[in-house]
N, C-alpha and C positions, 0 to 999 in steps of 0.2 A: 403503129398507132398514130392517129390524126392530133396535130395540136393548133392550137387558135394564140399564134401570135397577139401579142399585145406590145405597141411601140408610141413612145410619149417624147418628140420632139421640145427640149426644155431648159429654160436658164439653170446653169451648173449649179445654182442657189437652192433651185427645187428638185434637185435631184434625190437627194437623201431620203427625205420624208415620203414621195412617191416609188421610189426603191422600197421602202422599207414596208407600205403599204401592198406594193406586189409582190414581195418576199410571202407576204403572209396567204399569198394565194397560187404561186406559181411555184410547184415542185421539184422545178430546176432551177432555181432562184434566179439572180437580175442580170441581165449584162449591161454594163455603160459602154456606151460605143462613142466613138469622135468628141471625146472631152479633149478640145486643147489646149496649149501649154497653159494662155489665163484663164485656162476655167471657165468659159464662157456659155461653151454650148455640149451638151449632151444628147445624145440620143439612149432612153430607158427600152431594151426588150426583154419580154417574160414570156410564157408557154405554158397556156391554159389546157388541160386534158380535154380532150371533146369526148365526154361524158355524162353522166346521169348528174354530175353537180356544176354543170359547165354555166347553165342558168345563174343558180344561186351566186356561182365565181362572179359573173358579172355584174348580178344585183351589190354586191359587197366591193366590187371595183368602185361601180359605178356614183353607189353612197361615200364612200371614201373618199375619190375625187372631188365632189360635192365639200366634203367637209373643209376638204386641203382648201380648197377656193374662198374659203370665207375669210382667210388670209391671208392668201396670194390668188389670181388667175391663175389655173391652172387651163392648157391645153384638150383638146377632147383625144383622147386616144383613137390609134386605127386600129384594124382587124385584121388579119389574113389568115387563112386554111394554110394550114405546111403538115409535111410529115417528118417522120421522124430525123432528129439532127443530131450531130456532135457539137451538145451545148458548149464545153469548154473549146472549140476549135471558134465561135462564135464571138465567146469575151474577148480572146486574144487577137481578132483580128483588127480591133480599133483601137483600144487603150489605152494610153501614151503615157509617158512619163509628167511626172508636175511636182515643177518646183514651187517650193514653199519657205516664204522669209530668204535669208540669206546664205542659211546653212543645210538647209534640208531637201531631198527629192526623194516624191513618192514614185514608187516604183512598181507594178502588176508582178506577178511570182516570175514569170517567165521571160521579162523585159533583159534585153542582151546590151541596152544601153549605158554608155560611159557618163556619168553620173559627175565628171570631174571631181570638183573636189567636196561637194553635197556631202552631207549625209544620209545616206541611203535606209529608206523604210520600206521594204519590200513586205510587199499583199496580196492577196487574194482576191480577187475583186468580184467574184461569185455572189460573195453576199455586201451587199453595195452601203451598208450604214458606215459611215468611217474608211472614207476613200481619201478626204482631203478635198471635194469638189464644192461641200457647204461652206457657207462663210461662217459657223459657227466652228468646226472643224477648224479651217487657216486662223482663224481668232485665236484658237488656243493651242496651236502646235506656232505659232508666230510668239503670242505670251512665253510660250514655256522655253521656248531657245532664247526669247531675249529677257527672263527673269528666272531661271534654272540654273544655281551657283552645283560645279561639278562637286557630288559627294552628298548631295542630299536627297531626302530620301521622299516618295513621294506616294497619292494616292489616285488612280484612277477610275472612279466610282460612275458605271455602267460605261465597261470597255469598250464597248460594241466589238470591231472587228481587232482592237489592239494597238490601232492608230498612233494614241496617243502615249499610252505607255510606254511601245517600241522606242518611239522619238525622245522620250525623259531619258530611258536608257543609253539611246546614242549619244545624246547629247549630258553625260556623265553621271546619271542618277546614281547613286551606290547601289538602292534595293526600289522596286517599285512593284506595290499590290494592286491588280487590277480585279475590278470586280464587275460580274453582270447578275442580275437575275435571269437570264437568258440564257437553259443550257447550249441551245445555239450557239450563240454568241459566244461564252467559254469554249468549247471546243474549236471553233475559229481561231480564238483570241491567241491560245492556247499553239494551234499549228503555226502562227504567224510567227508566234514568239520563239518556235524553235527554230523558225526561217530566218530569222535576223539575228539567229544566235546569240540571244540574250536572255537565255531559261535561266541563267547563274541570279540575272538582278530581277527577273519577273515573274513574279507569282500570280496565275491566276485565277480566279477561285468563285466557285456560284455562292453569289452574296447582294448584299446591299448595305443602305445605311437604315434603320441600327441595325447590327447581327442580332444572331441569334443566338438563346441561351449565354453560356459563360464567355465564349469568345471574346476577344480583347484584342483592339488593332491599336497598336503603339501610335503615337501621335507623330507626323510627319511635318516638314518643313513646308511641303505644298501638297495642296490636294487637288485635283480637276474632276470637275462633273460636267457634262455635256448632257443635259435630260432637258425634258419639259418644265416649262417656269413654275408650273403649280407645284410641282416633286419638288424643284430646288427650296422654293417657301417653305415649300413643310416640313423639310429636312433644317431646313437653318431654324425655325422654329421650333424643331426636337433637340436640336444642340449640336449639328452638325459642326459647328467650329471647335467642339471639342477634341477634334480628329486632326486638328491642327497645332500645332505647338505657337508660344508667344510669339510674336512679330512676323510668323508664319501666314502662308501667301492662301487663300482660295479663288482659285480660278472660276466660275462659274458661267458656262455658255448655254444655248439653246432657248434664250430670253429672246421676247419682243418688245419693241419701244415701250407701248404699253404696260408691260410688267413691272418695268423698272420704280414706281411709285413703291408697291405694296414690296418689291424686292428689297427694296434700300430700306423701306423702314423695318423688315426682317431682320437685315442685315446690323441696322443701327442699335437694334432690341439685343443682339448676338455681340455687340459691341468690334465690330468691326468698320473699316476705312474702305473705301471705296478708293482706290488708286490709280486705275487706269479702266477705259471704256474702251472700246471697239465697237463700231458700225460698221453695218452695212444693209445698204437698204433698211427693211424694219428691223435688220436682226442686230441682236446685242450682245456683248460678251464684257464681262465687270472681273476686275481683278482687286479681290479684297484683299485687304492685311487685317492681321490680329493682334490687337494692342496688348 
């Protein structure tokens, strides 16, 4: 079978959300190639069928990339005819290790690297949302080692790939529920979490916030969401700090500078503190407490 590469030379920053954009159209999902150690630079490829929906694929690329730009520039992608590959011999060929904060290295499933003395979060990096190359990503795998007292207990709400959860765990969580609306994503989430041998503390489960029917999630010491700012609003605006216990921490990334007006006053209505920020470029990351 013929396929139509798709390749997006791109700041480590925009890697995610144009991963996550060609996830939804390329049936061998994304490879990140030549991310190094500062996460700098990226190379995205995907593998479009050259078939009867190959048009449509690109009209949907093409509007995509479009939208991403009205927030960042984004690049024009290239093209090339190839035939058939060994997509996984492809991921592994570029992938490197990256270190994250002081205690932490992300790791690819098959990396043979000596890690010293890190804590090791080994991935899969097939499906590219939550590799640790966004800056909303290191915003909150950086918060959670340096505000995660060992034994607490925590919540991961839309896991993507398990990222972030694995990390709580390493870094001494007792129990941690991770959740997606994305059967995708759980089943990832799910394999990762058996890879880093920590299924005893991590549960995870297709969900969101509020559940559904009678379901009841015990209230936790920290909670992290990594979503889009309008979800975060409208989730602290449905009671989301309920899901927190007093004096208890929410993490909240995936924000733009912009957001932050109508976020805080969400957050102020929810009667939570704003304690620490993160930047980078436009992007934001708020670490609330609950009074």
């Amino acid at each position: 079978m013929s396929w139509l590469e798709v390749s997006l030379r791109l700041q480590a920053e925009l890697a995610e959300p144009a991963a996550e954009l060609l996830g939804r159209l390329a049936p061998n999902g994304v490879a990140i190639e030549g991310l190094d150690e500062g996460g700098q630079s990226v190379l995205l490829r995907a593998w479009l069928p050259i078939d009867g929906q190959l048009a449509g694929r690109r009209r949907a690329l093409e509007e995509g990339l479009w939208h991403l730009g009205q927030i960042h520039p984004f690049p024009s992608p290239a093209f090339r005819s190839i035939e058939e590959q060994d997509w996984a011999a492809i991921w592994k060929r570029e992938y490197r290790p990256l270190p994250i904060g002081r205690r932490l290295m992300v790791l690819p499933s098959w990396s043979a690297a000596d890690p010293g003395e890190r804590l090791v979060v080994q991935l899969e990096p097939g499906m590219a949302f939550g590799t640790g190359a966004h800056p909303t990503t290191r915003h909150c795998l950086e918060l959670i080692e340096q505000t995660l007292q060992p034994g607490e207990a925590v919540v991961d709400l839309g896991c993507g790939s398990g990222i972030l959860a694995i990390a709580a765990a390493r870094l001494g969580a007792r129990r941690v529920l991770a959740l997606d609306n994305d059967p995708l994503a759980v089943e990832l989430a799910q394999l990762n979490v058996q890879r880093n041998g920590v299924a005893e503390r991590v549960r995870v489960s297709l969900g969101s916030f509020p559940v559904d029917g009678d379901e009841r999630i015990d209230p936790v010491e920290l909670l992290v969401a990594n979503l889009r700012s309008d979800t975060l609003i409208a989730m602290l605006q449905a009671g989301l700090a309920a899901w927190v216990r007093p004096t208890g921490r929410l993490l909240l990334s995936g924000l733009l500078d912009s957001d932050l007006p109508i976020l805080n006053a969400a957050a102020k209505q929810a009667a939570l503190q704003a304690v620490d920020v993160r930047a980078t470029d436009d992007w934001r990351t708020l670490l609330l407490q609950r009074a």
